[in-house]
Steps between C-alpha positions, in 0.01 A plus 500: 500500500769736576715421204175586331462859620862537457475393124209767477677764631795452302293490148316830652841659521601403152255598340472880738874499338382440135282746542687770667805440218182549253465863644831580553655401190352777261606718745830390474481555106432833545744563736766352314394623158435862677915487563604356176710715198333530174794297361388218737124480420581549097679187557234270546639325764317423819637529825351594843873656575576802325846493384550835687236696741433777342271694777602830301184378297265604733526869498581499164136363403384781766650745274300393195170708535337717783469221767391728764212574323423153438555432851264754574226446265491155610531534897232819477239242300601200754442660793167717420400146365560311824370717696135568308498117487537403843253759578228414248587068491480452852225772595316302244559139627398657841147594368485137337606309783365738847207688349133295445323644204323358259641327199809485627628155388369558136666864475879354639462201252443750214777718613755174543384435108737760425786242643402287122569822308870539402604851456551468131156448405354822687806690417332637188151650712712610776699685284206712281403580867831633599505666187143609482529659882261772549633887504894391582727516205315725284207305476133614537253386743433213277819399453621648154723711395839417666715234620343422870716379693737333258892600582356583843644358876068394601497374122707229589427454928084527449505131320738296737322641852221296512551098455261224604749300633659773778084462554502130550755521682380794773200361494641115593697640826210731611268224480725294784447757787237386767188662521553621851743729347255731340243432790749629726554806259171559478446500867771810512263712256733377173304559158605249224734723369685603843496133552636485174772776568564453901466137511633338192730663296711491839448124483632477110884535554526137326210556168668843420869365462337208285249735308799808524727230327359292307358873305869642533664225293172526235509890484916502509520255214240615292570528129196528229265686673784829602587424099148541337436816725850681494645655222781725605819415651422703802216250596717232453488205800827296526380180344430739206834668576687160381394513163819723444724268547310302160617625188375448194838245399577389868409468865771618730415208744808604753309840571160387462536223788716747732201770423246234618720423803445817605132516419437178731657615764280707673212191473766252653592714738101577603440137483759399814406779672112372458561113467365444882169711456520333151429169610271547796244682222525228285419222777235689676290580148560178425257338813175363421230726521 
């Protein structure tokens, strides 16, 4: 029996192995591509080792373009983003899981439809709205006239606030508080949304660092929708930002890795700092309800 467990345990840490050397190994590409001479990549050969370490790479790929800018652009959009979508995701999943009212179970399945819809078939829609935005970029009250709100900050933050799953998920960790709680609020003189305010958001330390992100690393790395709605170099987010180092004969791969080194930084960096809160949101929304 014990050599039986033991045997277990062993082919559990194999395969945790395999799988970490899964993740890590693309990482190690880029790393080691990131610090490689364009004489070395032109060679074709592939090695992990780069014949010298050229680090020098770096903050030469820093140099190519107004990185600032991009960091800006894309720190301004992630953070306005995370924090409307915290607010609005779990104030929602509040009302679905805390607040009786009728039709409640038919109106949360219709909004979790939206989980089915990939973002590339109501691209197109959500666009003409953006674009079609009443009396804000020189259009008229219907809409015409202008460009909306196309090569605008809210043009690209309005469609990636709301999300059914950041719903689902508020929603799943509300729904495991005890009744008593809000009885007990109640009892104090606590209207739903004091309760909602006073009580609870206190209480969701461990859903915002899973909601804050999980949203993060979407908004951080997004790429088509920033590119359908920007059109000026000004606007530009870093993952646009990389398509300088693509020419129209060649890809400077040393630069373009060592740029995205620096671009997923800030998300690795958020992720240890966030890993403990990280998990506890995951187990608790994922009890039975």
């Amino acid at each position: 029996m014990n050599k039986h467990i033991l045997l277990k345990k062993i082919i559990l840490k194999v395969l945790i192995m395999m799988a970490a050397l899964i993740v890590i190994l693309p990482l190690c590409v880029l790393l080691s591509t990131a610090l490689k001479s364009d004489r070395e990549i032109a060679s074709g050969f592939v090695s992990l080792m780069p014949e010298k370490l050229l680090w020098g790479n770096i903050p030469k790929a820093m140099g190519m373009g107004d990185w600032p800018r991009y960091f800006f652009n894309s720190t301004l959009i992630t953070v306005i983003t995370v924090v409307c979508s915290l607010l609005i995701n779990s104030s929602a999943g509040f009302a679905f899981a805390r607040l009786p009212f009728k039709g409640k179970n038919v109106l949360f399945y219709c909004a979790m439809t939206g989980m089915m819809l990939p973002m590339q078939i109501i691209m197109l829609p959500v666009f003409l709205q953006i674009k079609e935005f009443p009396l804000l970029g020189g259009n008229n009250l219907f809409g015409q006239g202008g460009i909306g709100l196309i090569n605008n900050y809210w043009g690209i933050i309005l469609p990636l606030i709301a999300h059914p799953f950041g719903v689902f998920m508020s929603r799943q960790y509300y729904i495991n508080f005890p009744k008593e709680l809000d009885e007990a609020a109640k009892l104090d003189g606590c209207s739903m949304l004091s309760m909602y305010v006073r009580v609870y958001l206190p209480l969701s330390k461990s859903l915002f660092a899973t909601l804050g992100l999980l949203k993060t690393v979407d908004t951080w790395n997004q790429y088509t929708w920033p590119l359908l709605v920007t059109n000026t170099k000004e606007m530009q987010t870093l993952q646009l930002a990389l398509n300088a180092f693509k020419g129209e004969n060649a890809i400077q791969w040393n630069y373009l890795m060592a740029a995205t080194i620096v671009i997923i930084f800030p998300v690795l960096v958020l992720f240890i700092f966030l890993q403990k809160y990280f998990v506890q949101g995951i187990v608790s929304t994922g009890m039975k309800d």
